[in-house]
C-alpha positions as CSV (number, residue, x, y, z in Angstrom):
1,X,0.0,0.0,0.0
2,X,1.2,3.5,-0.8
3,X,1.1,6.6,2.0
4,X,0.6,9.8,1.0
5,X,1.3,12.9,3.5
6,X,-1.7,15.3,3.4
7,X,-2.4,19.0,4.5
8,X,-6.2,18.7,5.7
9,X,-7.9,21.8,6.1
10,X,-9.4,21.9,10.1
11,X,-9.9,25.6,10.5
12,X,-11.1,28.3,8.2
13,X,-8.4,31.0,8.6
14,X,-8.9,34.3,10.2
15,X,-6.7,36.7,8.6
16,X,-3.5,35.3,8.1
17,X,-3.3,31.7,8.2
18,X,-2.1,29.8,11.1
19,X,0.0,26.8,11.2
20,X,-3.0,25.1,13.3
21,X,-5.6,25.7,10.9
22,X,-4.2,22.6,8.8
23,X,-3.0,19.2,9.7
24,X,-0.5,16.7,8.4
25,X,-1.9,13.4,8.6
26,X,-0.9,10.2,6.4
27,X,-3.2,8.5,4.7
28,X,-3.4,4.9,3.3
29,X,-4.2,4.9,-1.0
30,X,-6.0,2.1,-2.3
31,X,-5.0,0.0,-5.1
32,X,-5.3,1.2,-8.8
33,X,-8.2,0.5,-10.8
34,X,-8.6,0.2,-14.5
35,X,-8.3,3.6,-16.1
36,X,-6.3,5.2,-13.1
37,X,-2.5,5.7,-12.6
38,X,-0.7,6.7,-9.4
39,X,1.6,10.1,-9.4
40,X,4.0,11.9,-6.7
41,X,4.3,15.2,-6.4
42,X,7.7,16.5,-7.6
43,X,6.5,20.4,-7.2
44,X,3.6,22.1,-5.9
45,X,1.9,25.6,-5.9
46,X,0.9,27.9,-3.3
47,X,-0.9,31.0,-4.5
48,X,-3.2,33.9,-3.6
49,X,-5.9,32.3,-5.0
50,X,-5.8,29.5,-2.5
51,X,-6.9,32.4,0.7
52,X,-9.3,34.0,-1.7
53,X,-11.0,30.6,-1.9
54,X,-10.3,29.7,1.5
55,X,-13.9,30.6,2.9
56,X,-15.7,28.4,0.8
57,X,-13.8,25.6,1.1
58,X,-15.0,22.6,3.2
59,X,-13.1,21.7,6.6
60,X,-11.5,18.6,7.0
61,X,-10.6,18.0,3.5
62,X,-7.7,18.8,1.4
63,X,-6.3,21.8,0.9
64,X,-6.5,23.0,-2.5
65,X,-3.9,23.3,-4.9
66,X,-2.4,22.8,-8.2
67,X,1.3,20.2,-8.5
68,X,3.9,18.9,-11.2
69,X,4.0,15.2,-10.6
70,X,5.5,12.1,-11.8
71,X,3.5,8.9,-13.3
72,X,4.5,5.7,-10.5
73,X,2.2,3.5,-11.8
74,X,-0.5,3.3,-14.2
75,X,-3.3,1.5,-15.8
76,X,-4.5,3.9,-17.9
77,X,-2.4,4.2,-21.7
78,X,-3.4,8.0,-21.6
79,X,-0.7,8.4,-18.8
80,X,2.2,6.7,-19.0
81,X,4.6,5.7,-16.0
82,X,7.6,8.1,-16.3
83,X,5.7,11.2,-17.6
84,X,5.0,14.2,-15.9
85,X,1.6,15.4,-15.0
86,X,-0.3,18.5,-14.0
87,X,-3.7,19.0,-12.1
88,X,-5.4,20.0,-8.9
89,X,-4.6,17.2,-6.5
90,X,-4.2,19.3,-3.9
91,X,-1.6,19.2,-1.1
92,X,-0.8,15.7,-0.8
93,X,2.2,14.0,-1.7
94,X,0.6,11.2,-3.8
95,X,-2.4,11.1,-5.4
96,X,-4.8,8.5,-7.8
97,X,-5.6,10.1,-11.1
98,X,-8.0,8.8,-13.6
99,X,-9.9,10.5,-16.7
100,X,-12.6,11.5,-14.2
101,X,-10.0,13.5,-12.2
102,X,-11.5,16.9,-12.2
103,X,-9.5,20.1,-12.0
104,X,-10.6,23.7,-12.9
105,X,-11.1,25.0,-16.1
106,X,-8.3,27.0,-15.4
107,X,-6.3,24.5,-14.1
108,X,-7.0,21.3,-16.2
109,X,-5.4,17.9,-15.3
110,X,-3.1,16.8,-18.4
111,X,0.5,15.4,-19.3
112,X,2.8,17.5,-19.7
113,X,4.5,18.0,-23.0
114,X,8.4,17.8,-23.8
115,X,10.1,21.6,-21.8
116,X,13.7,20.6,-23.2
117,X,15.8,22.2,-20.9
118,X,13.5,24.2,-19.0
119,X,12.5,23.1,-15.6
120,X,8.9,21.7,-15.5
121,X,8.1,23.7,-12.3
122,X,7.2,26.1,-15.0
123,X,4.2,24.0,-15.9
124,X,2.9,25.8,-12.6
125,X,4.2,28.9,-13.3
126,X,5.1,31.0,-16.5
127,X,4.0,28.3,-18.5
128,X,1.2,27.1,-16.6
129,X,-2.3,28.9,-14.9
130,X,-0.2,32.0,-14.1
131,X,1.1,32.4,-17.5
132,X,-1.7,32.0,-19.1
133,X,-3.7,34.5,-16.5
134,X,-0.9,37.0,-17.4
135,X,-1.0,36.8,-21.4
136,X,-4.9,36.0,-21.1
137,X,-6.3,38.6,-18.5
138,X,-4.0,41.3,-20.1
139,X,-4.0,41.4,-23.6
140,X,-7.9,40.4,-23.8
141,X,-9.1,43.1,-21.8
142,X,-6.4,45.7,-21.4
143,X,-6.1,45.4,-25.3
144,X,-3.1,47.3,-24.9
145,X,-1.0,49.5,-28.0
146,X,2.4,50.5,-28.2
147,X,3.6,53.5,-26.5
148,X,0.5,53.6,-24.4
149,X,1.4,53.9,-20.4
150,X,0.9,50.4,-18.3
151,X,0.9,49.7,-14.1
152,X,1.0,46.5,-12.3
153,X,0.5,45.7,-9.1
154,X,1.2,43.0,-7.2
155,X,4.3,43.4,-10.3
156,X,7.2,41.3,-8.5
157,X,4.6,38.1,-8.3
158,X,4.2,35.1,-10.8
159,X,1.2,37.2,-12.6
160,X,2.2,41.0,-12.4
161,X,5.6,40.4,-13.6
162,X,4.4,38.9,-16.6
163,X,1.7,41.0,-17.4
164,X,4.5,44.0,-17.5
165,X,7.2,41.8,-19.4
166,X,4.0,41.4,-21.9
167,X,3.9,44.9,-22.4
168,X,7.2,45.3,-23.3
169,X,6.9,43.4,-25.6
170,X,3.9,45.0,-26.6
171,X,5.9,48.1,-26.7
172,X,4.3,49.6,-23.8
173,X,5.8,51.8,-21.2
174,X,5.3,50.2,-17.7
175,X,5.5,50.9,-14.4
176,X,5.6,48.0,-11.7
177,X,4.1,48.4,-8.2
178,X,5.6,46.4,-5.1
179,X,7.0,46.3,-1.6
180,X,10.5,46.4,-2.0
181,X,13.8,47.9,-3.5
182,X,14.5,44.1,-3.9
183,X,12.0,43.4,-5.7
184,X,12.3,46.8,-7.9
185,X,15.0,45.8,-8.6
186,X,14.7,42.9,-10.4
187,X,11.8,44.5,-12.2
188,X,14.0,47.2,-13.9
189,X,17.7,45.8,-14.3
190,X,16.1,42.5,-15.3
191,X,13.0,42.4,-16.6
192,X,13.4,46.1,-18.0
193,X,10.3,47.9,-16.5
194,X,10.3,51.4,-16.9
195,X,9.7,52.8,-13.6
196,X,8.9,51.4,-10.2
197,X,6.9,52.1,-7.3
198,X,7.7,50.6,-3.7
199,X,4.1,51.2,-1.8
200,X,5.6,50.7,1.6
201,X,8.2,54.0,1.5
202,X,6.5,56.3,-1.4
203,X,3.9,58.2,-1.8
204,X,2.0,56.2,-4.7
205,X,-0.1,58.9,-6.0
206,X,2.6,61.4,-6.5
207,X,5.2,59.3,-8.1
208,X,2.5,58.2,-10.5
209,X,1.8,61.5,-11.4
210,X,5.9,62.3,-11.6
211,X,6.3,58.9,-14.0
212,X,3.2,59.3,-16.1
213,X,2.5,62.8,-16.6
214,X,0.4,61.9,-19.7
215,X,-1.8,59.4,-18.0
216,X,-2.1,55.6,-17.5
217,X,-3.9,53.8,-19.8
218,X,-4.2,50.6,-18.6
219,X,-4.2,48.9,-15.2
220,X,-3.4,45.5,-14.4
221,X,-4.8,45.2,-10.7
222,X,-3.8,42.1,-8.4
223,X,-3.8,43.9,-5.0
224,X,-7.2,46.3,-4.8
225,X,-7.3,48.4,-2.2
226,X,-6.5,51.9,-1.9
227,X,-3.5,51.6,-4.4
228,X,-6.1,50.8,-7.3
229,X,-8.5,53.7,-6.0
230,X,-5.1,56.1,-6.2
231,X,-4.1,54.4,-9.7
232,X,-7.5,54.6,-11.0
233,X,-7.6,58.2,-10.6
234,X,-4.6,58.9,-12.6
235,X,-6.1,57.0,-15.6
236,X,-6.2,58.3,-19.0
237,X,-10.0,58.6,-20.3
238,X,-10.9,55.7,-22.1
239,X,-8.1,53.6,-19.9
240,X,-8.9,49.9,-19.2
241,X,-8.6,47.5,-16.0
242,X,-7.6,44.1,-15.6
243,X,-8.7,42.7,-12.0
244,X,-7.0,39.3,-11.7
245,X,-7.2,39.6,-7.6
246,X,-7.5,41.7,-4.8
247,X,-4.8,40.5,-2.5
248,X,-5.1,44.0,-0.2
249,X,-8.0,42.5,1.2
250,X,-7.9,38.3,1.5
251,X,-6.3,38.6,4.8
252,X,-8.5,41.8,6.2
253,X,-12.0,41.6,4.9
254,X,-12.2,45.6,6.8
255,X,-10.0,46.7,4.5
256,X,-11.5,50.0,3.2
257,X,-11.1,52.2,-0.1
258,X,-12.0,55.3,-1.6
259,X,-15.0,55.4,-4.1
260,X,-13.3,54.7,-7.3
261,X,-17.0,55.4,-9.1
262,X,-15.5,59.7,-9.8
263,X,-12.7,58.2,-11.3
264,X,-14.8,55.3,-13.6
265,X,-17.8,57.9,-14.8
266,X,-15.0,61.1,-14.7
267,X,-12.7,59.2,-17.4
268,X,-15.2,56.3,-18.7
269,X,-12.8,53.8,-18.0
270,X,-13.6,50.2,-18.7
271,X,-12.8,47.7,-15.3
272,X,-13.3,44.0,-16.0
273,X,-12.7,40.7,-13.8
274,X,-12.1,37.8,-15.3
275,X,-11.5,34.1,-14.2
276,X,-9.1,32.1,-16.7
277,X,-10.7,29.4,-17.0
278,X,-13.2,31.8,-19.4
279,X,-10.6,31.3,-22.8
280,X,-10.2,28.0,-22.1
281,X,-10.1,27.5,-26.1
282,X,-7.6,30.0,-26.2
283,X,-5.4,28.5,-23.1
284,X,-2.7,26.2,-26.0
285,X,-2.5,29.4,-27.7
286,X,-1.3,31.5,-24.6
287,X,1.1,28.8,-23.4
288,X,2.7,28.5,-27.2
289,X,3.8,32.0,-26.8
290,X,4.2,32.3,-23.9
291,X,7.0,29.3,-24.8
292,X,8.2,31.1,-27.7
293,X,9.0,34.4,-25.5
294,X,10.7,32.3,-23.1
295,X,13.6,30.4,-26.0
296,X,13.5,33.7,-27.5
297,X,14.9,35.7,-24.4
298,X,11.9,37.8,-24.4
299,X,10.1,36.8,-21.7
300,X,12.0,35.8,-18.5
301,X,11.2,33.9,-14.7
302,X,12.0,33.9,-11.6
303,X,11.0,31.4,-8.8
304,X,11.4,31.2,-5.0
305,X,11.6,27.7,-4.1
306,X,11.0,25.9,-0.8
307,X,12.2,22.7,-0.2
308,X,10.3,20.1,1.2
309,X,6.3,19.2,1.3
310,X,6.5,19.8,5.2
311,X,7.1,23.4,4.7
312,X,4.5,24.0,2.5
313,X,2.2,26.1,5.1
314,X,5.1,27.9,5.4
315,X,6.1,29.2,1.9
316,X,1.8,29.8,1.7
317,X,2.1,31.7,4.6
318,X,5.4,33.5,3.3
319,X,3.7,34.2,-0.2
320,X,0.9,35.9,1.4
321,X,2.9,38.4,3.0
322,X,5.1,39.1,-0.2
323,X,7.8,37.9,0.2
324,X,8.6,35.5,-2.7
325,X,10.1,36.8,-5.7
326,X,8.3,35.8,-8.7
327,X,6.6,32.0,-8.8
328,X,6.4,30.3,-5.4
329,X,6.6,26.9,-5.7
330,X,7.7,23.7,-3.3
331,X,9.9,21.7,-4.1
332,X,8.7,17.8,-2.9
């Protein structure tokens, strides 16, 4: 019989998680069926999603998330021992996966194809639901046009920093907001953002209006809160919003804002959310080029990587407070 190590959800969080609102247990897999293969997790995700989500989740199951793992055994020809595969099993160290094995649209369960010499924690990261959110939620709604003005919050995370690496290539100028010179950094030396803004030591409204006197025409939001209100009103008429998340807020449900309804009937801006799982028909299309950016030095990522499934409330915990760089994945 195999063991698989399992985080089970016992307590829905209040404000920031707590290591004793989930439990590592061990439980005892049953055999394979016909049509079913068994897989261990090589890398997992954690994400902001997971505390958005958090609420409506039922207690003592498995917490949610998406993994890389590799084929053990299998009775099933559609998944063959050795390959890698990708889904929502959740955080557990082994899982049984069969053609009934339902994940989000956004997050489908399949076999991953060949990366070559890229690592295939990607497959949960720029070339996975993140990449896809970022080339998806940006360039459908934002619609963006060279040498229009571009902000991102949330910009040194696995979404933000591709939505503004997108623009670039989109010819856009683009200025990055997050919470440290660290983290600035890397979003101007390396991934050649124009500007950025560190929330925590400036005064957002007035460096926005020093590094886009013309305007800002589109907005990327991940974090809500008062720094979209403040971005929002420093919009271009006509401008259009992204809202992939509102990560301000998933921890403090009190969280308050200024109206942003002067800024949206003052300039007639357009603000639209969006789920991925919505261009599901256009998901193959978004990871191709997201690929192609990638080999073509275009497009480049980052990834702060904790080792070992015991520490994964640990890097989720981490991850909500910002302080990965990039894609945070655990390393199994």
């Amino acid at each position: 019989m195999v063991k698989s190590k399992v985080f089970i959800f016992r307590k829905h969080f209040d404000g920031l998680p707590k290591p004793g609102d989930l439990e590592l247990v061990e439980e005892e897999l049953p055999p394979l069926k016909d049509g079913e293969c068994l897989v261990e997790a090589v890398y997992l995700s954690v994400d902001p999603y997971m505390r958005a989500h958090a609420p409506n989740l039922r207690l003592d199951t498995p917490f949610i998330g998406s993994q890389v793992a590799i084929i053990k055994e299998s009775k099933n020809s559609k998944f063959p021992v050795g390959k890698y595969i990708t889904g929502m099993f959740g955080w557990r160290t082994h899982s049984i996966v069969s053609d009934a094995t339902i994940g989000w649209p956004s997050m489908p369960t399949y076999v991953l194809p060949d990366f070559g010499k890229l690592p295939i924690s990607l497959a949960l990261g720029a070339l996975g639901t993140p990449g896809n959110t970022a080339y998806l939620g940006f360039l459908e709604i934002c619609q963006p046009k060279s040498g229009e003005t571009v902000v991102v919050s949330g910009a040194a995370g696995a979404v933000g920093n591709q939505v503004g690496q997108i623009a670039k290539i989109k010819g856009c100028k683009v200025i990055g907001i997050a919470g440290s010179d660290e983290k600035g950094k890397w979003l101007v030396d390396d991934l050649k953002f124009d500007h950025f803004i560190n929330y925590k030591t400036q005064n957002v409204d007035e460096a926005l209006k020093e590094l886009a006197p013309e305007g800002i025409d589109c907005y990327f939001d991940n974090v809500g809160g008062e720094i979209s209100t403040i971005v929002l009103n420093n919009m271009n008429a006509y401008g259009r919003v992204s809202v992939c998340g509102s990560i301000s807020g998933y921890n403090d449900r009190s969280t308050k804002a200024s109206i942003v309804q002067f800024a949206m009937v003052g300039k007639q801006l357009k603000m639209e959310g969006f789920i991925t799982g919505r261009w599901k028909d256009k998901m193959l299309d978004a990871f191709r080029k997201n690929l192609e950016w990638i080999n073509e030095g275009k497009l480049k990522y980052k990834e702060t990587v904790t080792e070992g499934f015991e520490n994964m409330f640990t890097a989720f915990a981490e991850m909500l407070q910002g302080a990965n760089i990039g894609k945070a994945v655990v390393k199994a």
